[in-house]
Biotite code that builds the C-alpha atoms (Angstrom):
import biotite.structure as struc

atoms = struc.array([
    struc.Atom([-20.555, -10.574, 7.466], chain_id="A", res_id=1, res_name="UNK", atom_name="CA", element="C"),
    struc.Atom([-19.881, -6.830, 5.981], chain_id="A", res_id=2, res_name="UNK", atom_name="CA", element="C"),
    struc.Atom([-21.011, -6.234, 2.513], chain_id="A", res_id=3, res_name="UNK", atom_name="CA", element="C"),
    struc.Atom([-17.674, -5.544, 0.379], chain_id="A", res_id=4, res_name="UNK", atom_name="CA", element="C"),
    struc.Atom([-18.273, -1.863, 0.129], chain_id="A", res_id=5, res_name="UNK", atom_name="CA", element="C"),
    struc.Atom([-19.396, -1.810, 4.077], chain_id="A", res_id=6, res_name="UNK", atom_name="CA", element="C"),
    struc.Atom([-16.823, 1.063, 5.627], chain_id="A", res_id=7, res_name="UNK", atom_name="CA", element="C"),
    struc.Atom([-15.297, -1.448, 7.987], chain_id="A", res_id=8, res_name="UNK", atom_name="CA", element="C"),
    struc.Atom([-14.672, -4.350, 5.541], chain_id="A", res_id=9, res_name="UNK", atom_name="CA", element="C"),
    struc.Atom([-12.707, -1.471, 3.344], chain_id="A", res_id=10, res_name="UNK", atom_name="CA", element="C"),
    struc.Atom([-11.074, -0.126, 6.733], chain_id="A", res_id=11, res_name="UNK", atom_name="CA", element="C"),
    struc.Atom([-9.533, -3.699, 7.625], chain_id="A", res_id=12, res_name="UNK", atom_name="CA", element="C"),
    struc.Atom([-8.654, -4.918, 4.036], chain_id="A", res_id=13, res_name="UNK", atom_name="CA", element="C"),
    struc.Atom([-6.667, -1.387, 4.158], chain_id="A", res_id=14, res_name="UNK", atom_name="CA", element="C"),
    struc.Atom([-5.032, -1.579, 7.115], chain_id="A", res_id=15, res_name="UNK", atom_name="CA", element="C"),
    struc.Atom([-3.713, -5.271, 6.555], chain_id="A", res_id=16, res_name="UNK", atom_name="CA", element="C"),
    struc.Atom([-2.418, -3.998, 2.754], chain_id="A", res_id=17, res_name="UNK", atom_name="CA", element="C"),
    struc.Atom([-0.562, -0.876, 3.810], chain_id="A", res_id=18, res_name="UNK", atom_name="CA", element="C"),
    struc.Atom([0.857, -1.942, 7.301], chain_id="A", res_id=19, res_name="UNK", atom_name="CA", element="C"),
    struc.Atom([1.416, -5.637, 6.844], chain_id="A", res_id=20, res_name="UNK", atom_name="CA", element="C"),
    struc.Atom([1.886, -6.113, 3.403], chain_id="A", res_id=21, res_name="UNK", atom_name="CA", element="C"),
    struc.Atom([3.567, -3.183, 1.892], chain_id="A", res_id=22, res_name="UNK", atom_name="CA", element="C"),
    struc.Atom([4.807, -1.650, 4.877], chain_id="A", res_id=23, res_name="UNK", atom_name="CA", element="C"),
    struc.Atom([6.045, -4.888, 6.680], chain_id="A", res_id=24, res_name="UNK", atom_name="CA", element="C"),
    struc.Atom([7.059, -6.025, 3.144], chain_id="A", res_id=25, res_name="UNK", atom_name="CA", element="C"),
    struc.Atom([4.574, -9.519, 4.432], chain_id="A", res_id=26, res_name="UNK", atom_name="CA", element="C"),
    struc.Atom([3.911, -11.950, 1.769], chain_id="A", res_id=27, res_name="UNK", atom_name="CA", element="C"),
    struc.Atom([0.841, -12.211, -0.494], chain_id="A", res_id=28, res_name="UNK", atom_name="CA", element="C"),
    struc.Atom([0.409, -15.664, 1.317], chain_id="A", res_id=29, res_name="UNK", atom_name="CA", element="C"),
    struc.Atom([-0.236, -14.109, 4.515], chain_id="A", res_id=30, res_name="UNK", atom_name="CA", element="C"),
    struc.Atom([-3.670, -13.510, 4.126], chain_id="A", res_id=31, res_name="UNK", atom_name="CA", element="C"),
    struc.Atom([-4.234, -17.496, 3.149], chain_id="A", res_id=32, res_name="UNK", atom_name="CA", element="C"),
    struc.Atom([-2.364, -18.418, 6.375], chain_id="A", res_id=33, res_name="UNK", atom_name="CA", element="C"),
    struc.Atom([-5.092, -19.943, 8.443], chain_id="A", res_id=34, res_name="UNK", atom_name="CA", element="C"),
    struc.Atom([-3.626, -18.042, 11.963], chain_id="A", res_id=35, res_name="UNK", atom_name="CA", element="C"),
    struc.Atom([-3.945, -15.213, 10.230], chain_id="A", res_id=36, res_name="UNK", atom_name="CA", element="C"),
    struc.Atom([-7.258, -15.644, 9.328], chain_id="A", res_id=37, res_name="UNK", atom_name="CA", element="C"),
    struc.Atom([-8.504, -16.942, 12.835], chain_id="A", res_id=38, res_name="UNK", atom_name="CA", element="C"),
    struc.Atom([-6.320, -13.908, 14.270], chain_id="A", res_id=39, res_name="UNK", atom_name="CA", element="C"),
    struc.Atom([-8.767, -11.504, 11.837], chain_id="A", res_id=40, res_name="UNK", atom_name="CA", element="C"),
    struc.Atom([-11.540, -12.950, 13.309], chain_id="A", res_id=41, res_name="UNK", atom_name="CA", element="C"),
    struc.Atom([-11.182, -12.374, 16.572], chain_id="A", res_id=42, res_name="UNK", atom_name="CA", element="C"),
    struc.Atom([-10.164, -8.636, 15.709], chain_id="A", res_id=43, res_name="UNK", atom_name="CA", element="C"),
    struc.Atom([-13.572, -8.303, 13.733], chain_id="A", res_id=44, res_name="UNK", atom_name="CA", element="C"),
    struc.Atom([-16.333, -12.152, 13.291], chain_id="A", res_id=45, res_name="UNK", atom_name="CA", element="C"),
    struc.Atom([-17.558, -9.984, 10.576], chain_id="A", res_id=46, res_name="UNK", atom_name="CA", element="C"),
    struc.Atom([-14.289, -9.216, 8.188], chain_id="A", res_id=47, res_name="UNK", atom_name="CA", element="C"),
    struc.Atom([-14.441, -11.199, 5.035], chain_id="A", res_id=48, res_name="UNK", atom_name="CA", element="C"),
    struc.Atom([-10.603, -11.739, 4.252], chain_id="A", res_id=49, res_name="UNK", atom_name="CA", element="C"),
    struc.Atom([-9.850, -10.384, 0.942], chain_id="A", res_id=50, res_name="UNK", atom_name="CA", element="C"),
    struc.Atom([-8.795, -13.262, -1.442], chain_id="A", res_id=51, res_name="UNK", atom_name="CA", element="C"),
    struc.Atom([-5.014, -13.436, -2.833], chain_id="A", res_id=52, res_name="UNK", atom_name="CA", element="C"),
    struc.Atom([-6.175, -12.965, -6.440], chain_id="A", res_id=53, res_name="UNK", atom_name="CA", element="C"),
    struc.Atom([-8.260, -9.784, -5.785], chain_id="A", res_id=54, res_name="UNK", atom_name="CA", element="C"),
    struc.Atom([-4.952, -8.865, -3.843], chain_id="A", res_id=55, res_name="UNK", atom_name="CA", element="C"),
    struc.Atom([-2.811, -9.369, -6.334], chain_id="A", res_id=56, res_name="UNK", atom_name="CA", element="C"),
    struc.Atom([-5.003, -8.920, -9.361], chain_id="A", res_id=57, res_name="UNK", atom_name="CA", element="C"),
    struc.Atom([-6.919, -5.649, -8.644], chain_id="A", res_id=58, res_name="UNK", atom_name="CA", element="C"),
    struc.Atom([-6.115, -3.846, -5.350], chain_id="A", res_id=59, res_name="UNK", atom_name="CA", element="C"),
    struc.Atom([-2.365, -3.779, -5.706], chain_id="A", res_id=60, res_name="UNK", atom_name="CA", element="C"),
    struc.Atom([-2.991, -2.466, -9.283], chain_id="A", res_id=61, res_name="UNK", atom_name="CA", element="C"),
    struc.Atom([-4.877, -0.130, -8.403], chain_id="A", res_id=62, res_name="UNK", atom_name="CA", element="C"),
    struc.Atom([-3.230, 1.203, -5.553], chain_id="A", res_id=63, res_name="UNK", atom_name="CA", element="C"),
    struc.Atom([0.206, 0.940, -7.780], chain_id="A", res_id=64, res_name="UNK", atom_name="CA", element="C"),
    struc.Atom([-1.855, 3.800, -10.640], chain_id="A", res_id=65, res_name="UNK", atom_name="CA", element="C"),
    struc.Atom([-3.536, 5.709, -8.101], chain_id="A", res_id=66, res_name="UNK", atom_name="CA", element="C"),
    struc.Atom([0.376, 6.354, -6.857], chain_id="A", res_id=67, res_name="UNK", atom_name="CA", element="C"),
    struc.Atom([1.474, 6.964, -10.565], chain_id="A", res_id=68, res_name="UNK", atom_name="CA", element="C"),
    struc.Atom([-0.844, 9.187, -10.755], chain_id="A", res_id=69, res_name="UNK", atom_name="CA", element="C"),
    struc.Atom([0.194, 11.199, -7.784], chain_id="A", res_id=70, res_name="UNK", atom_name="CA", element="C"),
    struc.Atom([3.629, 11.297, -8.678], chain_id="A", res_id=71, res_name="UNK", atom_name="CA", element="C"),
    struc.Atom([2.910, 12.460, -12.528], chain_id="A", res_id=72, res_name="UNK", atom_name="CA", element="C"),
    struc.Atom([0.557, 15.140, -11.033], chain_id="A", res_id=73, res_name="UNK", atom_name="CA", element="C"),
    struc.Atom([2.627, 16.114, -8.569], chain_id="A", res_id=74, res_name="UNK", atom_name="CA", element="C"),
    struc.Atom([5.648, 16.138, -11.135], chain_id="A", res_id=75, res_name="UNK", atom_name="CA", element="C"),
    struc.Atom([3.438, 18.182, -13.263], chain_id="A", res_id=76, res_name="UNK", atom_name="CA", element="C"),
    struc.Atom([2.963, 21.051, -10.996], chain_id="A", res_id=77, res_name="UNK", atom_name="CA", element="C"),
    struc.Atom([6.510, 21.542, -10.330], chain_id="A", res_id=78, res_name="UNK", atom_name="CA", element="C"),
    struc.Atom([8.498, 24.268, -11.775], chain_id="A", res_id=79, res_name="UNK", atom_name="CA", element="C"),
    struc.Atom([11.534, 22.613, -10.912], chain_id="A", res_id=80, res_name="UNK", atom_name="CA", element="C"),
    struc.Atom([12.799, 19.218, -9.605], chain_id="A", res_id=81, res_name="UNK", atom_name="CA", element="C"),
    struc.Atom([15.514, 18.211, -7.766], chain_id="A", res_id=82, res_name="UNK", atom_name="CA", element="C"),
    struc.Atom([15.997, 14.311, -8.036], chain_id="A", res_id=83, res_name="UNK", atom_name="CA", element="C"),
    struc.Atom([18.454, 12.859, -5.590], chain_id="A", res_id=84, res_name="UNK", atom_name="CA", element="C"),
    struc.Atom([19.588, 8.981, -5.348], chain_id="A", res_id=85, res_name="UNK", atom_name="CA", element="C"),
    struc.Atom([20.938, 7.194, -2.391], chain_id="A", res_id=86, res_name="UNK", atom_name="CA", element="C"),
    struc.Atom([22.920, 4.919, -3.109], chain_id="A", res_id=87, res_name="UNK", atom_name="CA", element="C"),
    struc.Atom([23.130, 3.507, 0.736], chain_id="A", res_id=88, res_name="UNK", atom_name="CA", element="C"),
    struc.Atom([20.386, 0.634, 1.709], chain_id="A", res_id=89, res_name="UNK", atom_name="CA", element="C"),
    struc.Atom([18.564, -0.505, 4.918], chain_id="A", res_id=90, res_name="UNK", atom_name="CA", element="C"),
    struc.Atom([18.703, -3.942, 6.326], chain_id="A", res_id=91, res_name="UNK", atom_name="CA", element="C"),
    struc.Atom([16.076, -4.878, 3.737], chain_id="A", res_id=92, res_name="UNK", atom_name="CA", element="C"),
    struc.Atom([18.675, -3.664, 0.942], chain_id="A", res_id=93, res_name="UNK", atom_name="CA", element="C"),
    struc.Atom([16.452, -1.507, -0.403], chain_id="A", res_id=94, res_name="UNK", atom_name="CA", element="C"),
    struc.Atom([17.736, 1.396, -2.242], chain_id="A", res_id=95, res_name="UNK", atom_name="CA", element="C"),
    struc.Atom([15.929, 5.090, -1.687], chain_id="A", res_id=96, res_name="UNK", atom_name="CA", element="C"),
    struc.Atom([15.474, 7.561, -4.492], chain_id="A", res_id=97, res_name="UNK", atom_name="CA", element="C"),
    struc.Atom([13.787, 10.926, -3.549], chain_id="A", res_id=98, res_name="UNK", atom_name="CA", element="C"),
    struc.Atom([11.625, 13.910, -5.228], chain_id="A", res_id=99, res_name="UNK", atom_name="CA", element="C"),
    struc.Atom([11.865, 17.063, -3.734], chain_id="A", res_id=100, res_name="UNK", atom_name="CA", element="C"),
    struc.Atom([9.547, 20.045, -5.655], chain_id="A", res_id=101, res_name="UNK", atom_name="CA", element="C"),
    struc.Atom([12.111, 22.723, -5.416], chain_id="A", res_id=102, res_name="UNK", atom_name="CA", element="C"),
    struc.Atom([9.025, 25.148, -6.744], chain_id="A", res_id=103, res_name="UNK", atom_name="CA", element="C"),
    struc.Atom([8.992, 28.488, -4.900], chain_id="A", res_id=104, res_name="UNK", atom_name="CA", element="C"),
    struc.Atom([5.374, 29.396, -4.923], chain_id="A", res_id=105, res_name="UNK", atom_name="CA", element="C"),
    struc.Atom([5.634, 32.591, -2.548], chain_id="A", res_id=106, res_name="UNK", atom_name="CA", element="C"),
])
């Protein structure tokens, strides 16, 4: 087994939150799912799934602030900003809603 701060625990717990989770929109529950456990270990015997609570508790929590934080620093920097909604939505019915830093730094 990987120690929790081994690179390729970290590498696999990321991929499976930011592809199948948030960019799949895949439920929480996925990584409980015991296919989708046996599936991880054939990918990698050594991967320690990441439990739901630390999911849901502390990495999507932090991963939520660490993108707040990009956004207010990025918002910071900006001279101007244009904000533009769309009020069309994909298949998913999700709505979009952009940033654009309209700052001419030449």
């Amino acid at each position: 087994m990987y120690s929790p701060n081994h690179a390729r625990q970290i590498g696999l717990e990321k991929t499976i939150i930011e592809y199948l989770i948030i960019e799949l929109s895949g439920p929480l529950s996925l990584i409980e799912r015991p296919a989708f456990i046996k599936f991880m270990q054939h990918v990698d015997s050594r991967f320690t799934m990441i439990s739901r609570r630390t999911l849901s508790c502390t990495t999507l929590p932090n991963l939520y602030s660490k993108m707040v934080n990009g956004l207010t620093s990025f918002c910071s920097m900006a001279t101007f900003m244009s904000l533009t909604l769309d009020v069309w939505t994909d298949r998913r019915q999700r709505a979009y809603f952009a940033l654009t830093d309209t700052n001419d730094n030449k």
